[in-house]
Short mmCIF file of the C-alpha atoms (twelve columns), coordinates in Angstrom:
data_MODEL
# 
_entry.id   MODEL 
# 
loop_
_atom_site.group_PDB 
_atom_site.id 
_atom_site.type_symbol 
_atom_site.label_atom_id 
_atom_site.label_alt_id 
_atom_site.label_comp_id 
_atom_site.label_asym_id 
_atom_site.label_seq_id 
_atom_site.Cartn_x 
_atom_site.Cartn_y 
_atom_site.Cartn_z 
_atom_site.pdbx_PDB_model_num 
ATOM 1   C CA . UNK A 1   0.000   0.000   0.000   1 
ATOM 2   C CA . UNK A 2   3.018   2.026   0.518   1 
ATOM 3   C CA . UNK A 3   3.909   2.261   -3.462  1 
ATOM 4   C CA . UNK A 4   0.241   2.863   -3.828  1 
ATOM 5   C CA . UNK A 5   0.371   6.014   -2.141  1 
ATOM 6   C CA . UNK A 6   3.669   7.039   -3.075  1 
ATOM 7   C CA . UNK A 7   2.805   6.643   -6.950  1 
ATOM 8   C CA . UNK A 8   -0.182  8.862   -5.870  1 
ATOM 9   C CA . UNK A 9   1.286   11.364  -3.931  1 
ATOM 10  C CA . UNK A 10  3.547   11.792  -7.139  1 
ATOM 11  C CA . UNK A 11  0.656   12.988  -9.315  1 
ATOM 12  C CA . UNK A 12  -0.025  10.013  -11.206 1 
ATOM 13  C CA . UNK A 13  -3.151  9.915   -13.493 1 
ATOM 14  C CA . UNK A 14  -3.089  6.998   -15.711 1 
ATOM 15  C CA . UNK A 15  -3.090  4.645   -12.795 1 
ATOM 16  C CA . UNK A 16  -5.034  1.150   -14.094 1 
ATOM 17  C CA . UNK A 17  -3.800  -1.336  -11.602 1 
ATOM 18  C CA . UNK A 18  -1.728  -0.682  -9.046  1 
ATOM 19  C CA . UNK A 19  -0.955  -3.677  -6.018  1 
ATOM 20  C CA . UNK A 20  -3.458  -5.906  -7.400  1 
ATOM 21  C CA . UNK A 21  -6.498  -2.846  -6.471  1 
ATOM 22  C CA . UNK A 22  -8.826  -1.660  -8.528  1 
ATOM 23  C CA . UNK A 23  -8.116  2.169   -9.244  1 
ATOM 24  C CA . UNK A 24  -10.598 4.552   -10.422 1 
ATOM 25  C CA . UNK A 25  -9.516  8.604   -10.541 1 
ATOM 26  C CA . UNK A 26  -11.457 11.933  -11.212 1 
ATOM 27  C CA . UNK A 27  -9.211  15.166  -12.106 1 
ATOM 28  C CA . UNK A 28  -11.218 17.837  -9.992  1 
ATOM 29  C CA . UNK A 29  -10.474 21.514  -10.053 1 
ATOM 30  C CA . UNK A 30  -9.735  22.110  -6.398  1 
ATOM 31  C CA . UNK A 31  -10.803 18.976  -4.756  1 
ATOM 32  C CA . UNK A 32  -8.960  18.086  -1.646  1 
ATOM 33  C CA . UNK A 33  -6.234  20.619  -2.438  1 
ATOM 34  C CA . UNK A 34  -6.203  19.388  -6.285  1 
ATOM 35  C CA . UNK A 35  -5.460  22.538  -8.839  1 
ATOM 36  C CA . UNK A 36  -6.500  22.300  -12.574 1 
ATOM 37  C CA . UNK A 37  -5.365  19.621  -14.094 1 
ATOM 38  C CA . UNK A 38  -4.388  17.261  -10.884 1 
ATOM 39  C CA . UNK A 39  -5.651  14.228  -9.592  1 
ATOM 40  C CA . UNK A 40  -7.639  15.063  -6.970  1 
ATOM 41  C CA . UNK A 41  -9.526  12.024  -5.571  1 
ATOM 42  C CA . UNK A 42  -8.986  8.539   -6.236  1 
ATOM 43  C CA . UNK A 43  -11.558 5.617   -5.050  1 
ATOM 44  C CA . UNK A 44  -9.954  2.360   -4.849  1 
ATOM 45  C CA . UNK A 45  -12.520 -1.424  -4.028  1 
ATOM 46  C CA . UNK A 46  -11.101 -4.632  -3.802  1 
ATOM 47  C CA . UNK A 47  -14.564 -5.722  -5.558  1 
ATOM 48  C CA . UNK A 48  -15.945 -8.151  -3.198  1 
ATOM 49  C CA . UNK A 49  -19.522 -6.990  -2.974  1 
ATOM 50  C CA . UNK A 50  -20.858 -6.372  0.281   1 
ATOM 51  C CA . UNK A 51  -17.229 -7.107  2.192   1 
ATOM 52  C CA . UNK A 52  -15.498 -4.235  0.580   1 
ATOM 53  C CA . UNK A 53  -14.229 -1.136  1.478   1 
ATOM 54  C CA . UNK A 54  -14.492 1.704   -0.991  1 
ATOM 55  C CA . UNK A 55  -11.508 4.016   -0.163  1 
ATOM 56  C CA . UNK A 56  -10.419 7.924   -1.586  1 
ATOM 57  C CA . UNK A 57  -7.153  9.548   -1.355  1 
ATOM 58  C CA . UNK A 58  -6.503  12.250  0.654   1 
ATOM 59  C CA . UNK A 59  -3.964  14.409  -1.375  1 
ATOM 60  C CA . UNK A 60  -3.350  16.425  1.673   1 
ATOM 61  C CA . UNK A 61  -2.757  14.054  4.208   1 
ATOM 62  C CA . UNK A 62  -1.361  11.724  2.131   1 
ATOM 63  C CA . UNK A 63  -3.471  8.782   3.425   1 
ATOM 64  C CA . UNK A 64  -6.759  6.897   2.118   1 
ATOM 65  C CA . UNK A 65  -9.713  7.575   3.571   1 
ATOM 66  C CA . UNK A 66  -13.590 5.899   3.988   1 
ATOM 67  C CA . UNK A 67  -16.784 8.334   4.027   1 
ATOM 68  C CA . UNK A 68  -18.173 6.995   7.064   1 
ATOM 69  C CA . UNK A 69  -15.060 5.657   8.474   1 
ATOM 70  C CA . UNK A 70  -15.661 5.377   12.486  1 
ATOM 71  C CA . UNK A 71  -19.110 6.011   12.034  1 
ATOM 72  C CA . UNK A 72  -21.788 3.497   13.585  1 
ATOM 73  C CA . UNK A 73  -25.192 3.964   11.591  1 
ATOM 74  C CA . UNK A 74  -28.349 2.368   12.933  1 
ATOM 75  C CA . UNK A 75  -31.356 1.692   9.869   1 
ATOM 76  C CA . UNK A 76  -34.046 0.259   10.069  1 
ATOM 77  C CA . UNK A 77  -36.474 -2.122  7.471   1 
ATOM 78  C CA . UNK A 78  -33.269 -2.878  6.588   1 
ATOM 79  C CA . UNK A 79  -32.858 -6.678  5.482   1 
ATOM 80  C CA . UNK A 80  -34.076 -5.893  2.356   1 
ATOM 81  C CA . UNK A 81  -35.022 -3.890  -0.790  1 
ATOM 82  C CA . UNK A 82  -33.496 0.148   -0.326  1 
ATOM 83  C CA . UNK A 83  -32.552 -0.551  3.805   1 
ATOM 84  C CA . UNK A 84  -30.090 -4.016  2.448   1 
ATOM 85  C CA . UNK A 85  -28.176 -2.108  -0.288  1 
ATOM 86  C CA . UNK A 86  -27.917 0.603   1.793   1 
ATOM 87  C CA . UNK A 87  -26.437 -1.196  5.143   1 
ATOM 88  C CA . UNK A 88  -23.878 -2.771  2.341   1 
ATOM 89  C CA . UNK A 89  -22.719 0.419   1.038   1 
ATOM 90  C CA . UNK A 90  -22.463 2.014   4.582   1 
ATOM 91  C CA . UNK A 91  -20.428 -0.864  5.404   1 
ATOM 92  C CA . UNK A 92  -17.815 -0.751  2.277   1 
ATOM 93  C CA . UNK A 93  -17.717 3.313   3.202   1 
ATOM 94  C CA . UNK A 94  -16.579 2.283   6.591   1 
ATOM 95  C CA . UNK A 95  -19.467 2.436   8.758   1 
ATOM 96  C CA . UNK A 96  -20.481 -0.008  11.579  1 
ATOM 97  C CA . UNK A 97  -23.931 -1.062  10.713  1 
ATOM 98  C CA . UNK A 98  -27.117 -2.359  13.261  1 
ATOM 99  C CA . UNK A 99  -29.265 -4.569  10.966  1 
ATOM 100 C CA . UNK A 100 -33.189 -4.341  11.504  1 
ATOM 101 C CA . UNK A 101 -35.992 -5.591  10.375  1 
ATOM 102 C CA . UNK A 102 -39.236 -6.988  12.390  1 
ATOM 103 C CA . UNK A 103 -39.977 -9.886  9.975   1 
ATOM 104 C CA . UNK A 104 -37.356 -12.290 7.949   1 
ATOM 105 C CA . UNK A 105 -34.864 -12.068 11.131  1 
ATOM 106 C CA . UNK A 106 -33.234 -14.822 8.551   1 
ATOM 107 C CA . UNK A 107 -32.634 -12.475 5.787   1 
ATOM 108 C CA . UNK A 108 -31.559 -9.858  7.800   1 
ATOM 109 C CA . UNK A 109 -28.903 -12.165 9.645   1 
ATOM 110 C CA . UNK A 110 -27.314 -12.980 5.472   1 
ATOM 111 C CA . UNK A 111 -26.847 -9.053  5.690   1 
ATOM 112 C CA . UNK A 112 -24.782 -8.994  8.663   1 
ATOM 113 C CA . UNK A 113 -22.926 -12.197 7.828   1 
ATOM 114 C CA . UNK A 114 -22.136 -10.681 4.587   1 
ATOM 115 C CA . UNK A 115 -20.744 -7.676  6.014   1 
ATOM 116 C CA . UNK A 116 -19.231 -9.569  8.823   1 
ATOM 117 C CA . UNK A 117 -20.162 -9.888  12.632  1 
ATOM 118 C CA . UNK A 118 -17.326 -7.709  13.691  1 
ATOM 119 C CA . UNK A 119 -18.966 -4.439  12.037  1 
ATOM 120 C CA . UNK A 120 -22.527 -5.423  12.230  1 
ATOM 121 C CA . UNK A 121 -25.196 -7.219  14.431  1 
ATOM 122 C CA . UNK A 122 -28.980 -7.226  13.940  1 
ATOM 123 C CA . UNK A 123 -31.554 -6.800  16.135  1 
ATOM 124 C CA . UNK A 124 -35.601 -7.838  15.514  1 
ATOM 125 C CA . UNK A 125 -38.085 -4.652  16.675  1 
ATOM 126 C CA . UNK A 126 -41.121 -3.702  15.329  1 
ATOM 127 C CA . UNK A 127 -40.145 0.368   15.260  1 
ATOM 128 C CA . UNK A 128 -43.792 1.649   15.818  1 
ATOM 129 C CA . UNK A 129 -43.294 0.474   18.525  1 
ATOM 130 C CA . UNK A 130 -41.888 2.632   21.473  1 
ATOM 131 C CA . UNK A 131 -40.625 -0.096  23.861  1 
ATOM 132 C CA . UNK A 132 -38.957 -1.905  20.952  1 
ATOM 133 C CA . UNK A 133 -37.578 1.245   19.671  1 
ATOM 134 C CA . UNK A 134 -35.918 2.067   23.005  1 
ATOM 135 C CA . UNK A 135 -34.401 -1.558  23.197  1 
ATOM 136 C CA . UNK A 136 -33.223 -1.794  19.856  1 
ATOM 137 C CA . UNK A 137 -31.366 1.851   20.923  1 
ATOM 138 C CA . UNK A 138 -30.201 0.840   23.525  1 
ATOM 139 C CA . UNK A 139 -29.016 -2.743  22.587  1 
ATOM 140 C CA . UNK A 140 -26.969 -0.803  19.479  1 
ATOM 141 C CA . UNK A 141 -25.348 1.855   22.263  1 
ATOM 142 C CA . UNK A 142 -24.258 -1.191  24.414  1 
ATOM 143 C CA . UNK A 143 -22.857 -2.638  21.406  1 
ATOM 144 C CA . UNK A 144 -21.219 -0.044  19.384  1 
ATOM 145 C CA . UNK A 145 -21.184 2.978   22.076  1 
ATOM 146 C CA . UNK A 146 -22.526 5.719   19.959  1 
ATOM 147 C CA . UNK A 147 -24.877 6.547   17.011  1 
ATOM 148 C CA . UNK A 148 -23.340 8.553   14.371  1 
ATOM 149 C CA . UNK A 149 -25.964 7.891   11.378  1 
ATOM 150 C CA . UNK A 150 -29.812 7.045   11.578  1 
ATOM 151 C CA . UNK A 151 -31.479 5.801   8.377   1 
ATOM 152 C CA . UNK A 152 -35.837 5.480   9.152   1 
ATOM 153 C CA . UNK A 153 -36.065 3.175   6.407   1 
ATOM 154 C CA . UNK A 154 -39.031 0.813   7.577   1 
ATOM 155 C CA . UNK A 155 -42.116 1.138   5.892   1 
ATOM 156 C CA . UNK A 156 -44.783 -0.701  4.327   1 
ATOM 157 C CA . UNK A 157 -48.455 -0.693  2.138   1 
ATOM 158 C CA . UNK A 158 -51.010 -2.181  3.664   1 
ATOM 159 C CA . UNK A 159 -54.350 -3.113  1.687   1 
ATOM 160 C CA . UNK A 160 -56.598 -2.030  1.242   1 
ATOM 161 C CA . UNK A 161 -54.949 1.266   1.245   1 
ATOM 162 C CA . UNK A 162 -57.442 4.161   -0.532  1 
ATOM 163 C CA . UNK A 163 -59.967 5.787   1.287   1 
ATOM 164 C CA . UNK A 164 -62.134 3.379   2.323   1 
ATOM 165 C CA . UNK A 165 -59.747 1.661   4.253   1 
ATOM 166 C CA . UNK A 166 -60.646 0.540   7.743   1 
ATOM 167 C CA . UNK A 167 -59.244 2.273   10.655  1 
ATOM 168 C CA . UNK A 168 -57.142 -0.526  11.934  1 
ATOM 169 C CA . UNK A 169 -55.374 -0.278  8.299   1 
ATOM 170 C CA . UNK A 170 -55.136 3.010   8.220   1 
ATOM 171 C CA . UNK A 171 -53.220 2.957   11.500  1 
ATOM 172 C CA . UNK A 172 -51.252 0.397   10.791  1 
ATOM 173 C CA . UNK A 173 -49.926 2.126   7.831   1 
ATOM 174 C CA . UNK A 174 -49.837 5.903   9.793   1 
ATOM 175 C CA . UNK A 175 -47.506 3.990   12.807  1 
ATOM 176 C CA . UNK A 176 -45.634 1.918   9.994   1 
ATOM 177 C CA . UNK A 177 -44.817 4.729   7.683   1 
ATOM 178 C CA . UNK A 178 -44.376 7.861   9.691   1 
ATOM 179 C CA . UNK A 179 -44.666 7.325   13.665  1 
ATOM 180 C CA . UNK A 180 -41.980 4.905   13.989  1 
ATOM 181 C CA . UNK A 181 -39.664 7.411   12.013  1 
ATOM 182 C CA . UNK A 182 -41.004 10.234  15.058  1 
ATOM 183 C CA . UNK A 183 -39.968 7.457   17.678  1 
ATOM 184 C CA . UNK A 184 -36.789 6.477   16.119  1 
ATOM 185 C CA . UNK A 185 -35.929 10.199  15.769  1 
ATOM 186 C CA . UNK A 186 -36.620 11.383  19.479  1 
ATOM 187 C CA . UNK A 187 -34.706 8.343   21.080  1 
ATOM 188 C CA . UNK A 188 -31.606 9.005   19.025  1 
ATOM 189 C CA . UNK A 189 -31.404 12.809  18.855  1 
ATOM 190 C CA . UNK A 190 -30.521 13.262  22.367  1 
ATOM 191 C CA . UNK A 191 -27.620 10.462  21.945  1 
ATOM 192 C CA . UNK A 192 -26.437 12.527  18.664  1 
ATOM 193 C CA . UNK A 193 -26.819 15.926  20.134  1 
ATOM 194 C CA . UNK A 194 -24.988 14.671  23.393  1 
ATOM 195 C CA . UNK A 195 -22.522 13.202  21.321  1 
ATOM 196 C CA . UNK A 196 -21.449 16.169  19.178  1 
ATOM 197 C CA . UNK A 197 -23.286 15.426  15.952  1 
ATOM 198 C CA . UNK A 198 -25.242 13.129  13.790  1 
ATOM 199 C CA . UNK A 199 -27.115 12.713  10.740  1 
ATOM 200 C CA . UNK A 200 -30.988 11.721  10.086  1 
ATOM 201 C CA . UNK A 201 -31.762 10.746  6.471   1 
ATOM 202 C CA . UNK A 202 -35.599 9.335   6.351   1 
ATOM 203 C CA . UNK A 203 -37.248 7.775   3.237   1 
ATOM 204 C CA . UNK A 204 -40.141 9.415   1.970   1 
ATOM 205 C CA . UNK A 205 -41.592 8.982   -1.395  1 
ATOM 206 C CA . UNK A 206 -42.869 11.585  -4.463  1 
ATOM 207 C CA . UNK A 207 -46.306 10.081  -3.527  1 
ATOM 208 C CA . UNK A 208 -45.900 12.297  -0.570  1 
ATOM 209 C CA . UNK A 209 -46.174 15.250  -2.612  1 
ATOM 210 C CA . UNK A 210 -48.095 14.282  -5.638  1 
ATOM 211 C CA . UNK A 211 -50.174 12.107  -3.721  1 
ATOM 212 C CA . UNK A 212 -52.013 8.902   -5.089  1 
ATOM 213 C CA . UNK A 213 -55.486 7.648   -4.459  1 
ATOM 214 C CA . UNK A 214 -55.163 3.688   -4.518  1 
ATOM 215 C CA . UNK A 215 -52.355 4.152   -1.141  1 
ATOM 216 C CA . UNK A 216 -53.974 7.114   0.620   1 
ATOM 217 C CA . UNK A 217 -52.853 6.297   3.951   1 
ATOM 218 C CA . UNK A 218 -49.674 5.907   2.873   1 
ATOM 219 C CA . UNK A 219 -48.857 8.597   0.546   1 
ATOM 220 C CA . UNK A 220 -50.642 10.799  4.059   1 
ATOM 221 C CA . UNK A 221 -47.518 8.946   5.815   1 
ATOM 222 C CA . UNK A 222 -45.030 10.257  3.704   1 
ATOM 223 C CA . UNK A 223 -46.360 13.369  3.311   1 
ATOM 224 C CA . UNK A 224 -46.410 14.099  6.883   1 
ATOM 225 C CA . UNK A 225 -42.660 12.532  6.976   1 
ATOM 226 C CA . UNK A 226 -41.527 15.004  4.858   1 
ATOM 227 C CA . UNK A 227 -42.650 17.577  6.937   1 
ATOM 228 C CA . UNK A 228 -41.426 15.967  9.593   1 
ATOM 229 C CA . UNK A 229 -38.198 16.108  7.846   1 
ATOM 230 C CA . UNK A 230 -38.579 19.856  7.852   1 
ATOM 231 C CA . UNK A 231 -39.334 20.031  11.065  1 
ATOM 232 C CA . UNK A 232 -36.598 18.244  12.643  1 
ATOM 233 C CA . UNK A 233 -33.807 19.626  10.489  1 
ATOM 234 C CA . UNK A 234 -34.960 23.264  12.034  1 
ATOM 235 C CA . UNK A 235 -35.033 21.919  15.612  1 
ATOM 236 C CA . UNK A 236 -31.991 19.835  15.736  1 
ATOM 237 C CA . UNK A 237 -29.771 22.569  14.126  1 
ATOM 238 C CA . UNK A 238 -27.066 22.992  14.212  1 
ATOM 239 C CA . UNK A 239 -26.001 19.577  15.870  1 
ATOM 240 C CA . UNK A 240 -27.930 17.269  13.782  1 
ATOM 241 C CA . UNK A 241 -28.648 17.207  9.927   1 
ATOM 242 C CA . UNK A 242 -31.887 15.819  8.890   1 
ATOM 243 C CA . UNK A 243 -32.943 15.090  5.319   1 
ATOM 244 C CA . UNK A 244 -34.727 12.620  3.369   1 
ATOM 245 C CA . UNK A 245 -35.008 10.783  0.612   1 
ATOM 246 C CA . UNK A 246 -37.914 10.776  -1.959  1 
ATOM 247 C CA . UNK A 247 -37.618 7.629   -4.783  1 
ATOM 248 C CA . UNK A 248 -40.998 6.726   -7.057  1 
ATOM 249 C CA . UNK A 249 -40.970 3.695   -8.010  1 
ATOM 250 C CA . UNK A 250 -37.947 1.499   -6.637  1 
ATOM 251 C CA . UNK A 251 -37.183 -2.535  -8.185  1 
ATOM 252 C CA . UNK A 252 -38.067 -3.726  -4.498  1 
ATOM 253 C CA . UNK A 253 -40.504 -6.512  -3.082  1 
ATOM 254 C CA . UNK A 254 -43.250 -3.854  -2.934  1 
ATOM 255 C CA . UNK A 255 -42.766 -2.725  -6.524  1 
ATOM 256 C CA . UNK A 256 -42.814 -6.027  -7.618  1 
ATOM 257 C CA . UNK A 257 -45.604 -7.097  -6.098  1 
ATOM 258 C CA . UNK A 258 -47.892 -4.359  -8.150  1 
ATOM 259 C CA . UNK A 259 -47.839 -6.913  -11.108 1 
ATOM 260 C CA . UNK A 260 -45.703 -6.867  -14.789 1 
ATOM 261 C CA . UNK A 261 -48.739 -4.440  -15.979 1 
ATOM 262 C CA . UNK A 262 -48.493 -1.431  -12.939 1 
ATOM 263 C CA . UNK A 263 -44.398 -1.942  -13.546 1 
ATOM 264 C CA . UNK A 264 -44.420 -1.461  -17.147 1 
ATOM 265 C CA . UNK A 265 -46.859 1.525   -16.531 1 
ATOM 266 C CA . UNK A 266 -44.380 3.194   -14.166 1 
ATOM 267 C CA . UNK A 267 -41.597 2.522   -16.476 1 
ATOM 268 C CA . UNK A 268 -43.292 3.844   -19.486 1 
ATOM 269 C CA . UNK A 269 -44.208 7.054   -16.896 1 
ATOM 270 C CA . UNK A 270 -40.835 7.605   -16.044 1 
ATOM 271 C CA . UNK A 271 -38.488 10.036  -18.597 1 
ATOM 272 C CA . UNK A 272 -35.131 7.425   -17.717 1 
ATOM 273 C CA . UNK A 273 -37.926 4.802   -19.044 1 
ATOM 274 C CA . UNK A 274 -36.228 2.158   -16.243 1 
ATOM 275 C CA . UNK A 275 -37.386 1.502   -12.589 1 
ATOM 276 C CA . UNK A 276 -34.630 2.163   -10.038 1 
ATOM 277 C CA . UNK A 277 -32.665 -0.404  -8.554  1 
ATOM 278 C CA . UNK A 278 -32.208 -0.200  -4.826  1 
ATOM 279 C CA . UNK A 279 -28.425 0.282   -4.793  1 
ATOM 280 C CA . UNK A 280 -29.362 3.742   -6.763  1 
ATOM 281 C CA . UNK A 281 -31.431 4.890   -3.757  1 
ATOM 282 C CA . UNK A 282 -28.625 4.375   -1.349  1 
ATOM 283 C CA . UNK A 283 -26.059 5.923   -2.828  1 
ATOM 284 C CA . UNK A 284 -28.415 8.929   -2.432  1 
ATOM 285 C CA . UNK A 285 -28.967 7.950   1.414   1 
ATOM 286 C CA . UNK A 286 -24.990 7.887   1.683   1 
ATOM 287 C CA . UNK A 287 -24.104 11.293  0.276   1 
ATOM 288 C CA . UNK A 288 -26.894 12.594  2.721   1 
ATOM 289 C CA . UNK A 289 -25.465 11.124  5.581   1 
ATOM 290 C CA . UNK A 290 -22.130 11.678  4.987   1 
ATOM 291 C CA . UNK A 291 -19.761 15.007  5.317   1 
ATOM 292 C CA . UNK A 292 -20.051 15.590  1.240   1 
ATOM 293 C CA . UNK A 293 -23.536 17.111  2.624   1 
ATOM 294 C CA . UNK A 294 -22.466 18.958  5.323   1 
ATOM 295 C CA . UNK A 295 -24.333 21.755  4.598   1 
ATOM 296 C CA . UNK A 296 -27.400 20.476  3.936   1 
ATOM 297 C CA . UNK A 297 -30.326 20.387  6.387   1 
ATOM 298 C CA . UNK A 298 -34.403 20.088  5.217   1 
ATOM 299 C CA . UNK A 299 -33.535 18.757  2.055   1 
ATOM 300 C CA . UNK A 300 -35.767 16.398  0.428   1 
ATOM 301 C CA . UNK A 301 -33.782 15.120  -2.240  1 
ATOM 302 C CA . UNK A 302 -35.941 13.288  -4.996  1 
ATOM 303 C CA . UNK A 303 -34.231 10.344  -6.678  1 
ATOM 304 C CA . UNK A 304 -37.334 9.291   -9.647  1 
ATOM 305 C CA . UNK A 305 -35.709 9.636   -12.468 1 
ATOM 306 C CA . UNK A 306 -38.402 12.360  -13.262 1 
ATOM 307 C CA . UNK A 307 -40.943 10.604  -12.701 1 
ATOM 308 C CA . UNK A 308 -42.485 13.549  -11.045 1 
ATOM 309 C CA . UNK A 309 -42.363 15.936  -13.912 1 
ATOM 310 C CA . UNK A 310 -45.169 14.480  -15.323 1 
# 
């Protein structure tokens, strides 16, 4: 690793391969101390998906670096779909991950074994919940000592979902979809704000602003999370950033459980004419969480591939 950095810190930009690592560079004006010209930031993965690290030179410092290097992030609905690819990308970036879900504890356990039991563990809570919510905080402070990122992923549609649902439905979806993001949210802050710092990204939707008649209750969710979102981001200020993100239509479980017909009809809707894959969405939920958006707060950051300029 040595040469690697030395052959760096010299300047070189037509690195390929260099000690068997994969080398990718971007000549930045003014990146990390890079002038026109320079190589400015280089990302280097040792390509094993879900185990690797994803790591950028710092031409400064001369070292390599991880986005969320030291950080422990906590997200939830996450053995799956948008909250799996995004507990693997945390991890490659550096991050010590807490794995939840409150079904498929099997599927979420692959996710930590993937990313190995050293920098993850999961823990089974239903997060609308607020005695499972304050154990699964607690469990994650007694195992990693701090919370650095929280990601209220969890979230569901529950049928029938327009406006003649019945109550029970519509409060299963309203405690699903928004208050366990409120619970999550004011057990963490006070660890964050104690702590120096944090970051809050919460998954919304475009429904939440467009709205959409067959999944009233939960487009009413996600509207209300994204004022929520608002919200939070002016009261936690300045210790804690809170944003969200707002997909359409995303290639998870849910989406594919609308049918080839519904799919084809949000495809056909959307201007990139393609559905989003999950790791998409949580590349989005990293930049958020990480330092590259340190100056962003109340930002609801839609990731539809214009779907919504319809």
């Amino acid at each position: 690793m040595a040469e690697l950095v030395d052959a760096l810190a010299s300047g070189a930009s037509d690195l390929q391969q260099v000690m068997g690592v994969r080398v990718s560079l971007w000549a930045h004006k003014e990146i990390r101390g890079g002038g026109a010209g320079r190589v400015s930031e280089v990302n280097v993965s040792d390509g094993f998906e879900g185990k690797n690290s994803s790591r950028y030179f710092d031409f400064e410092k001369r070292e390599f670096f991880m986005r969320l290097e030291n950080k422990v992030a906590l997200i939830t609905g996450s053995s799956r779909g948008i909250g799996k690819a995004t507990a693997f990308l945390f991890a490659k970036e550096g991050a010590k991950v807490v794995v939840n879900c409150e079904k498929q504890p099997s599927e979420a356990q692959k996710v930590v074994e993937t990313i190995g039991v050293s920098n993850a563990f999961f823990m089974e809570a239903d997060v609308s919940k607020e005695d499972n919510v304050k154990q699964l905080v607690a469990e994650t402070i007694k195992k990693f000592g701090k919370i650095d990122i929280l990601v209220n992923n969890a979230g569901a549609i529950f049928r029938p979902g327009d406006w003649k649902s019945d109550l029970e439905t519509w409060r299963k979806t309203i405690d699903t979809d928004l208050t366990s993001a409120w619970l999550m949210t004011r057990e963490v802050a006070p660890i964050m704000l104690k702590n120096g710092g944090g970051s809050i990204v919460n998954l919304v939707s475009v429904y939440g602003f467009l709205g959409a008649a067959a999944v009233l209750a939960y487009t009413s969710a996600k509207g209300g999370l994204i004022t929520m979102t608002k919200s939070f981001a002016k009261e936690l200020a300045p210790t804690i950033r809170v944003n969200a993100i707002a997909p359409s239509n995303v290639m998870t479980d849910m989406t594919k459980g609308a049918g080839k017909e519904l799919i084809e009809s949000f495809r056909q809707q959307t201007p990139l004419k393609r559905i989003a894959k999950p790791d998409e969405i949580a590349r989005a939920i990293l930049f958020l969480a990480s330092n590259d958006a340190s100056y962003i707060t109340g930002e609801i950051l839609v990731v539809d591939g214009g779907y919504s300029l319809k």
